[in-house]
C-alpha positions as a printed NumPy array, in Angstrom:
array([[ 18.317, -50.568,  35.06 ],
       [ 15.2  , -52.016,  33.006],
       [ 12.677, -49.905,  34.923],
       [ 14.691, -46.656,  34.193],
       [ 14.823, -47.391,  30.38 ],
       [ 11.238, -48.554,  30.792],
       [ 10.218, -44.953,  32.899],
       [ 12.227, -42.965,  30.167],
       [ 10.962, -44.073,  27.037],
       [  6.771, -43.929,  28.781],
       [  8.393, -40.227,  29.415],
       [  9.651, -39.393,  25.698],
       [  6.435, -40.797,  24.816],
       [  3.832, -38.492,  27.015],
       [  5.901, -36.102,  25.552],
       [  5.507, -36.656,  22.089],
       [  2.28 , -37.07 ,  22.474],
       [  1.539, -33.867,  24.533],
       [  3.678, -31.463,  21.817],
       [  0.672, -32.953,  18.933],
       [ -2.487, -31.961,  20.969],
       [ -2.98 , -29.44 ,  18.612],
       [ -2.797, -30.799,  15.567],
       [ -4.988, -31.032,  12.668],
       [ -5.471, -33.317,   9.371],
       [ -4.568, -31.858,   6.221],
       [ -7.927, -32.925,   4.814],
       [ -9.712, -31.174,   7.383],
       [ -7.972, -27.507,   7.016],
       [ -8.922, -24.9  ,   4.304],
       [ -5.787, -22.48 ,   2.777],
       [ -7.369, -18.988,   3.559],
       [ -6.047, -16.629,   0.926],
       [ -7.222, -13.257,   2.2  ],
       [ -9.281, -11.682,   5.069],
       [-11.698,  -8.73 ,   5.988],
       [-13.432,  -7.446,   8.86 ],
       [-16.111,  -4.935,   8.784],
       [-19.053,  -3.59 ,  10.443],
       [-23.112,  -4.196,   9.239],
       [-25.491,  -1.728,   8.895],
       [-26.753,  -3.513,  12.382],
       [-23.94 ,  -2.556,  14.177],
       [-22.909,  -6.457,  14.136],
       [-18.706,  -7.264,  13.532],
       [-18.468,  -9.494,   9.712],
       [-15.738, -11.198,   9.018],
       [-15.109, -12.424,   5.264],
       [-12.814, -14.922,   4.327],
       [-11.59 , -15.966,   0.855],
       [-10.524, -19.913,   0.317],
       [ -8.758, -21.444,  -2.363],
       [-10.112, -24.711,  -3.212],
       [ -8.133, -27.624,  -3.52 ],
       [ -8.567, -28.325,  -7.054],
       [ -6.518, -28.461,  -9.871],
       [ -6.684, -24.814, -10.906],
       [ -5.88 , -25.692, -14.788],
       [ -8.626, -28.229, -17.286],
       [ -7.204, -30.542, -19.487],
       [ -6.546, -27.324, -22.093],
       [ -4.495, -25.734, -19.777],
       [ -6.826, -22.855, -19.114],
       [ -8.02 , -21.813, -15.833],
       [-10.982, -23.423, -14.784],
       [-13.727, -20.474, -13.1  ],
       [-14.442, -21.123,  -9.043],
       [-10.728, -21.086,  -8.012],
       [-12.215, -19.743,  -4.797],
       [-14.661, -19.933,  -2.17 ],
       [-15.549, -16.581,   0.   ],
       [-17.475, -16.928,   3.053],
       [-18.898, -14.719,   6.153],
       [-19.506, -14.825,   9.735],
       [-20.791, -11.916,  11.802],
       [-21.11 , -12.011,  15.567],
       [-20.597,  -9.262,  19.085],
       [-16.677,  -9.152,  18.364],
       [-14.365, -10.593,  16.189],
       [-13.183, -13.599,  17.567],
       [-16.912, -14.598,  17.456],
       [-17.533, -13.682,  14.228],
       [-14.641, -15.486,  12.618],
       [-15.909, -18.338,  14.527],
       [-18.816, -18.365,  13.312],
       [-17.184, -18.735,   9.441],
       [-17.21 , -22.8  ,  10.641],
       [-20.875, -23.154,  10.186],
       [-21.125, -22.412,   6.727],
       [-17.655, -24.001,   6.257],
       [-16.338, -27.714,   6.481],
       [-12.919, -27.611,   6.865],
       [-10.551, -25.879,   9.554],
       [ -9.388, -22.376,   7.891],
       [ -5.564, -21.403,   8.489],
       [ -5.817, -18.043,   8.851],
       [ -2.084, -17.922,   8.692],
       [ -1.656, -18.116,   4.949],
       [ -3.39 , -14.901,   4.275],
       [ -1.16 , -12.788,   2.724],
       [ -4.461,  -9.444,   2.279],
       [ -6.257,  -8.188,   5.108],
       [ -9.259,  -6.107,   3.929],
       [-10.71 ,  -3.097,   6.078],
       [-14.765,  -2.367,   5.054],
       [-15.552,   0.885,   4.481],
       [-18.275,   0.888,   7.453],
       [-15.288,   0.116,   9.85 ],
       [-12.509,   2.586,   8.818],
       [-14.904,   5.429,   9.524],
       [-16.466,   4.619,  13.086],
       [-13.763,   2.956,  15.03 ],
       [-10.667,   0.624,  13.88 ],
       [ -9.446,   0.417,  17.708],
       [-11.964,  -2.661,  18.172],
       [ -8.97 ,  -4.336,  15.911],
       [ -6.337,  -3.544,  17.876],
       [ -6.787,  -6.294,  20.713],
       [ -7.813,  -8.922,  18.691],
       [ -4.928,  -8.542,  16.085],
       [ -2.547,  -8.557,  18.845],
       [ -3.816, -11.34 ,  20.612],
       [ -4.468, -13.43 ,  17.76 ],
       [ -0.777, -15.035,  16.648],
       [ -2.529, -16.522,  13.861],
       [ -3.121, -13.38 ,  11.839],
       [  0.15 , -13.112,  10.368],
       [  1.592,  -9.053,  10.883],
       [  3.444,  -9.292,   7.589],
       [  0.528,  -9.335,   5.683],
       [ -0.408,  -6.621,   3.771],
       [ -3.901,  -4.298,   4.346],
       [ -6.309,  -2.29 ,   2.288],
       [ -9.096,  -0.056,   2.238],
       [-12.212,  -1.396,   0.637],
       [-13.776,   1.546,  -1.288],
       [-16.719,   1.63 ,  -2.665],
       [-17.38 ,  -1.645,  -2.554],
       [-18.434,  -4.281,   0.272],
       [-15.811,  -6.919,   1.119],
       [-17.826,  -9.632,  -0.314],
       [-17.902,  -7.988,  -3.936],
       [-13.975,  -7.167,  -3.456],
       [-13.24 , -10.815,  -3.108],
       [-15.842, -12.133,  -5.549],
       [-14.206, -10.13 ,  -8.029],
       [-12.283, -10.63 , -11.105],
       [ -8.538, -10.168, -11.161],
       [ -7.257, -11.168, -14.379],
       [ -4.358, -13.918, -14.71 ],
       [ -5.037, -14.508, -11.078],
       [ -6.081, -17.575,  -9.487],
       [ -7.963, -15.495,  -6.439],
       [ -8.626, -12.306,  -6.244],
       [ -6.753, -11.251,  -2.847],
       [ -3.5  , -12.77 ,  -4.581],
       [ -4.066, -10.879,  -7.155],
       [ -4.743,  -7.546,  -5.838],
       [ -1.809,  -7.526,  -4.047],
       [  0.474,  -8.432,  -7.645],
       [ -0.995,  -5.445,  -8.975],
       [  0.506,  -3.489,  -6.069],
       [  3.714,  -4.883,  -5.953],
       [  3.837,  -4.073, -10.035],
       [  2.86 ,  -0.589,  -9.71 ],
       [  4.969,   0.32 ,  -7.049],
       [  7.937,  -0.938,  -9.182],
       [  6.692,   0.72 , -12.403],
       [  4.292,   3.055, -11.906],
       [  5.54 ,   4.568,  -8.224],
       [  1.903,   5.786,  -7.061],
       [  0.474,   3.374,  -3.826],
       [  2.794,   2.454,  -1.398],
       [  2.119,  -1.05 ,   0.191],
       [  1.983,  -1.39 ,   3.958],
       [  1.819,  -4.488,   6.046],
       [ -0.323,  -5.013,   9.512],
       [  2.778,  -4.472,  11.71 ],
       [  3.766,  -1.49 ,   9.379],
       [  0.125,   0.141,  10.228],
       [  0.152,  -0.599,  13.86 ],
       [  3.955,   1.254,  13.844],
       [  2.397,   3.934,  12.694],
       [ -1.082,   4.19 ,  14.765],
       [  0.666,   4.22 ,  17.973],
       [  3.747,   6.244,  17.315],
       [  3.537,   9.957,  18.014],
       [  3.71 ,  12.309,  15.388],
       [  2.973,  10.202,  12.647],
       [ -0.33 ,   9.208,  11.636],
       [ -1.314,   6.087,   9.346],
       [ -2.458,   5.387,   5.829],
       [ -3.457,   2.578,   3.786],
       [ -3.561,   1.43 ,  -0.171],
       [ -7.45 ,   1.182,  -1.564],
       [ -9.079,  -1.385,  -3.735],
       [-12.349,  -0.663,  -5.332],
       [-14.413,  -2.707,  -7.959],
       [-14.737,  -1.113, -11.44 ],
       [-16.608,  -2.677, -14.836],
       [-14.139,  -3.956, -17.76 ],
       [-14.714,  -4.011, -21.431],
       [-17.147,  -7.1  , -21.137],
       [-19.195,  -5.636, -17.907],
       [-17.392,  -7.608, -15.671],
       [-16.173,  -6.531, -11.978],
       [-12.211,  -6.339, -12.138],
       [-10.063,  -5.065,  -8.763],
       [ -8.616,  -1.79 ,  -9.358],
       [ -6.527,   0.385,  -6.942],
       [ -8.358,   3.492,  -6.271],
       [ -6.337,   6.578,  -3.835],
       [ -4.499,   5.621,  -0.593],
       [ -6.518,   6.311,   3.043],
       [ -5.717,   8.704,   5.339],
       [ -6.361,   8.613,   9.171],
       [ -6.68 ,  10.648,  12.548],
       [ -7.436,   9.015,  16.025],
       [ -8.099,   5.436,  14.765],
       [-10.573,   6.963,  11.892],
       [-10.126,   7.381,   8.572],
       [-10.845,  11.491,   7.61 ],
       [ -9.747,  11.529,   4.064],
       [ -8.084,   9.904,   1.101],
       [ -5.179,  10.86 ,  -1.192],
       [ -5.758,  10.976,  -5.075],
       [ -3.657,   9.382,  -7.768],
       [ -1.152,  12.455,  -7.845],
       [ -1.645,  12.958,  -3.548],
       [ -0.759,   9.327,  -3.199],
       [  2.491,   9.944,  -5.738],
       [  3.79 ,  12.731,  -3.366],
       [  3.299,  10.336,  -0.448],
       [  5.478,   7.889,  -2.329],
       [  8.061,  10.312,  -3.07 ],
       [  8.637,  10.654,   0.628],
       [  8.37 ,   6.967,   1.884],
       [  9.523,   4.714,  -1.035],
       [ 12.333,   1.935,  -1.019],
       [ 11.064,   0.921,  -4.413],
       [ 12.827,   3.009,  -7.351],
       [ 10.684,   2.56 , -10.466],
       [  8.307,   5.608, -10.574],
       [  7.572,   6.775, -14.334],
       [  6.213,  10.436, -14.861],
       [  6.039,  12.287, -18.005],
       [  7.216,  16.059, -18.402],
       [  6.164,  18.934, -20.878],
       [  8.439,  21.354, -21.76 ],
       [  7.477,  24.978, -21.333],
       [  8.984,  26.295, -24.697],
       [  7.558,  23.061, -26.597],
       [  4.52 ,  21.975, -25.361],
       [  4.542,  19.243, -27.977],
       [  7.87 ,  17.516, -26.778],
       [  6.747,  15.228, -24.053],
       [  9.458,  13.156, -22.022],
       [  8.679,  10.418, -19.911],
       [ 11.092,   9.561, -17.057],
       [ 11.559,   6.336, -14.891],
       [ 13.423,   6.945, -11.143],
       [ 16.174,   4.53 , -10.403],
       [ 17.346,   6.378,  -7.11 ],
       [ 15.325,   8.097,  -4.512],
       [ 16.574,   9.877,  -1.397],
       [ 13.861,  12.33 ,   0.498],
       [ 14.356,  13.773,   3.722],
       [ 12.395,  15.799,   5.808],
       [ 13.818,  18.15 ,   8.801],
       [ 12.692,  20.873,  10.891],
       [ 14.063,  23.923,  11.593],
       [ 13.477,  26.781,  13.131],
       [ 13.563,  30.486,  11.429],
       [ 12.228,  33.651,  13.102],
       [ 10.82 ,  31.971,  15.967],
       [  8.473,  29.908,  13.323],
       [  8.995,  25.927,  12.741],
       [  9.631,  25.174,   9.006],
       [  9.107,  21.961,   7.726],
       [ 12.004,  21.341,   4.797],
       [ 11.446,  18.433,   2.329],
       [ 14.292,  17.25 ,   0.181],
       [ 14.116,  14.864,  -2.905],
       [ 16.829,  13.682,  -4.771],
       [ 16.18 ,  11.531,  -7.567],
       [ 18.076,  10.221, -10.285],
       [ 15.919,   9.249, -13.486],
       [ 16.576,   7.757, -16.961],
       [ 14.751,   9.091, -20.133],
       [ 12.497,   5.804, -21.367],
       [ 10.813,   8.058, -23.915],
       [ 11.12 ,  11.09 , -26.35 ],
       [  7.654,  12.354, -27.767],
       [  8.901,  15.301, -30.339],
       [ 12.326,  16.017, -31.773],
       [ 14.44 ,  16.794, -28.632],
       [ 18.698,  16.669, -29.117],
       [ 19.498,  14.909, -26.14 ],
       [ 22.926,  16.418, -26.655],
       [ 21.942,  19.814, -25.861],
       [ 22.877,  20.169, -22.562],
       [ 20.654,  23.549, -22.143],
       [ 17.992,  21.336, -22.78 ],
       [ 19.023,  18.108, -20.511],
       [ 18.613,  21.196, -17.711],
       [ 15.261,  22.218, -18.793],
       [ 14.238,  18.333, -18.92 ],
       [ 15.215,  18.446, -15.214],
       [ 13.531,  21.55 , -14.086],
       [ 10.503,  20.117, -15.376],
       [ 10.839,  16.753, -13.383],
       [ 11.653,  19.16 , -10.213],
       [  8.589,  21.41 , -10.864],
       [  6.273,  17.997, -11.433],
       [  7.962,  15.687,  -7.919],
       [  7.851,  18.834,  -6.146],
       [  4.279,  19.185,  -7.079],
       [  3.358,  16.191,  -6.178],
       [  4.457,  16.287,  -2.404],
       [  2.934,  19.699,  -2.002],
       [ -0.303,  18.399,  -3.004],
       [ -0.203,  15.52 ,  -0.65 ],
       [  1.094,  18.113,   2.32 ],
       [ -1.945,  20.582,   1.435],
       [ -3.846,  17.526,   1.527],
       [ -2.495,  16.068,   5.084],
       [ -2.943,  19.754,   6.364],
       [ -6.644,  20.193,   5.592],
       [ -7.668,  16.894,   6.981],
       [ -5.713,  17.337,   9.682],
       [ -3.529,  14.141,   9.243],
       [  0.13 ,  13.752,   9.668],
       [  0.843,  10.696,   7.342],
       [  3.797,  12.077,   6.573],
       [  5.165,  12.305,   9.8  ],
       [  6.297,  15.836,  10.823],
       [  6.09 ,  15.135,  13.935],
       [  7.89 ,  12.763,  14.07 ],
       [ 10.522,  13.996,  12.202],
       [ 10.844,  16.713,  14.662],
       [ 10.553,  14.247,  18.098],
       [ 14.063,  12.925,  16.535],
       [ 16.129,  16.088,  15.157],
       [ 14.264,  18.632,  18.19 ],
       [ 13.808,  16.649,  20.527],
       [ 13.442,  19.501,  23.301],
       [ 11.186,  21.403,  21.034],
       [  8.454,  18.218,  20.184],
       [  8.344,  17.954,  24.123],
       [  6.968,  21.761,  24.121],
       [  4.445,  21.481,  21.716],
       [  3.596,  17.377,  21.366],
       [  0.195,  17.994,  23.416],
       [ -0.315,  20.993,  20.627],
       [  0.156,  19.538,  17.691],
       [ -3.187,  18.825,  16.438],
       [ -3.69 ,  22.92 ,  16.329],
       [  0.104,  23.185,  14.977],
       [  0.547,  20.951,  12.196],
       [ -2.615,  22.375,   9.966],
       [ -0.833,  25.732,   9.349],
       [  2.814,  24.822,   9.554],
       [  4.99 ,  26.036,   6.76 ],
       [  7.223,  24.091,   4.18 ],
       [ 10.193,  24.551,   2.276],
       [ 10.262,  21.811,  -0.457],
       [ 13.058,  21.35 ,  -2.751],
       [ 13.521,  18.906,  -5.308],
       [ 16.451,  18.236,  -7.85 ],
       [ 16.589,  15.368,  -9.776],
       [ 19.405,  14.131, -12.402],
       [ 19.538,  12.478, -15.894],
       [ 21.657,  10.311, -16.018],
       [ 21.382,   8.013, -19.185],
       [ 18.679,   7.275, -22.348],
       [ 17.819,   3.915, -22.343],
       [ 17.169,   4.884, -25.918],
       [ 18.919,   5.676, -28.648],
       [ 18.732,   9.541, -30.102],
       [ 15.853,   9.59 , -31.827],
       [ 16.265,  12.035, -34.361],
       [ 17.785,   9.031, -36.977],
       [ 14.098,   8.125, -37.571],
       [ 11.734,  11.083, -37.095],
       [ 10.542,  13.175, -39.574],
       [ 10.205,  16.814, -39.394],
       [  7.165,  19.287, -40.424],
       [  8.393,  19.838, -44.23 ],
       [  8.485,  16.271, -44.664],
       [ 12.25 ,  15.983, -44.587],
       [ 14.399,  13.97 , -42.737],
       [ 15.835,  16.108, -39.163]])
């Protein structure tokens, strides 16, 4: 009876001791806040990492102190080499895990991102929910040596200003690793990503900005959406309501109306009509009025209807602009063809190994219609003042 108790607790304890093999001091590790991978002008793989240092982040004024941050490089044959080679210029262990921003360099986006695939796969500590970006413009290292005011790091703070725009603004979508992958190896859809470029503030210093949304074809990027390309694109993919756009009325050009989207429903559908595949877009979106520039009666209903034709005309511009867009470059980020693999199933089996020649030239039928459905203000007429100087 002793030896068994003996034999089972040496057993408990080979096994506790065998499940920590792994393990690693505290003081030894470094909290990685954001990574990026890119390609040097000698054909070499760099990989940049950005560290928070563990430091108080505030001085005895409550202020934050400069130097949050550390960012350092490793270049090497492939990635896995590369990243290793971040440890020689580094004395501490980085988790790689916390990143929450993986950066693509500009170098790598347009020769090849399939050397990624493998390693991102493989690697289980690269977390897939992080979110990616397109550096442009701008090398990795300047990204993450930038300024991003009120934030403690730069790759926590470029991804705060995305979140915030996409909630008030409605322009870049975000989209995380496995989100990107989804996309680059499903058929008939092709991938796209936010970008983050480096521009000079009011005191010459170099401040994160997001700059157009990438667009890609065969593991390359061939193009990139502008600000109102990338709003059409978010039109059609968004589970964020919050996008603000300001409309002009045709018969006052000086009455200006800005609107904020609480509810948006798009679909997109193919059909077929006389023998020719038609691509129809829907939007519907609810909006509230935030603003009134001008004296407009929001009690005129004649009016409220000319306030929504406008916000029609402007959406449905929008997505048209990103479709011409898509079309020219050849890249189905919007996912035609994938929307037709699901609702014509037969039909995406005829013409799947075609599509590349298809999809430039295929025709679409967009139709938006959008609905007012409260002011968040109050009429506005009680305090403006008209052109004779008298009260409305």
């Amino acid at each position: 009876m002793r030896k068994k108790i003996i034999n089972s607790c040496l057993i408990i304890l080979l096994i506790l001791s065998s499940g920590c093999w792994s393990s690693l001091n505290i003081n030894d590790t470094a909290v990685c806040s954001g990574l990026g991978v890119d390609i040097t002008d000698t054909g070499k793989i760099s990989v940049m990492v950005q560290i928070n240092k563990s430091v108080n982040p505030q001085n005895e004024e409550g202020k934050l102190t400069e130097g949050a941050f550390v960012v350092v490089s490793g270049s090497g044959d492939s990635i896995t080499e590369a990243s290793r080679k971040v440890t020689l210029s580094l004395p501490r262990m980085p988790i790689w895990s916390h990143a929450d921003l993986f950066l693509l360099g500009e170098n790598l986006v347009t020769e090849d991102l399939s050397i990624l695939y493998d390693f991102l796969f493989r690697n289980r500590n690269i977390r897939k929910s992080s979110y990616a970006l397109v550096a442009n413009k701008a090398s990795l290292g300047k990204i993450y040596n930038s300024d991003c005011p009120m934030a403690l790091c730069s790759a926590r703070g470029i991804l705060k200003i995305l979140f915030s725009q996409e909630k008030n603004l409605g322009i870049y979508l975000p989209v995380t690793i496995k989100d990107f992958f989804i996309m680059a190896s499903t058929p008939g859809i092709d991938p796209f990503l936010p970008m983050v470029t480096v521009r000079k503030d009011l005191e010459d210093k170099d401040i994160l900005t997001l700059d157009g949304t990438a667009i890609f074809k065969n593991n390359k990027m061939v193009g990139d959406l502008n600000e109102t390309e990338s709003r059409g694109l978010y039109w059609l993919n968004t589970k964020t309501a919050g996008s603000c756009i300001v409309v002009t009325l045709s018969d006052n050009p000086e009455n200006k109306v800005s609107l904020q989207a609480c509810k948006i429903n798009s679909k997109i559908r193919p059909r077929i009509k006389d023998n020719e595949l038609v691509m129809d877009i829907t939007c519907n979106v609810d909006f509230n009025i935030t603003e009134i520039i001008g004296i407009v009666d929001e009690e005129d209903e004649e009016l409220m209807v000319k306030i929504q034709n406008a916000a029609n005309k402007k959406v449905a511009s929008h997505i048209r602009q990103a479709v011409a867009k898509g079309q020219k470059a050849n890249s189905d980020f919007l996912g035609f063809g994938l929307s037709i693999s699901r609702y014509q199933p037969k039909l995406w089996e005829n013409i799947e190994d075609d599509w590349e020649n298809r999809f430039p030239s295929v025709r679409t039928n967009i139709e938006v219609k959008s609905n007012l459905l409260r002011s968040n203000l109050i009429f506005n007429d009680v305090f403006l003042v008209n052109k004779k100087g008298g009260k409305p």
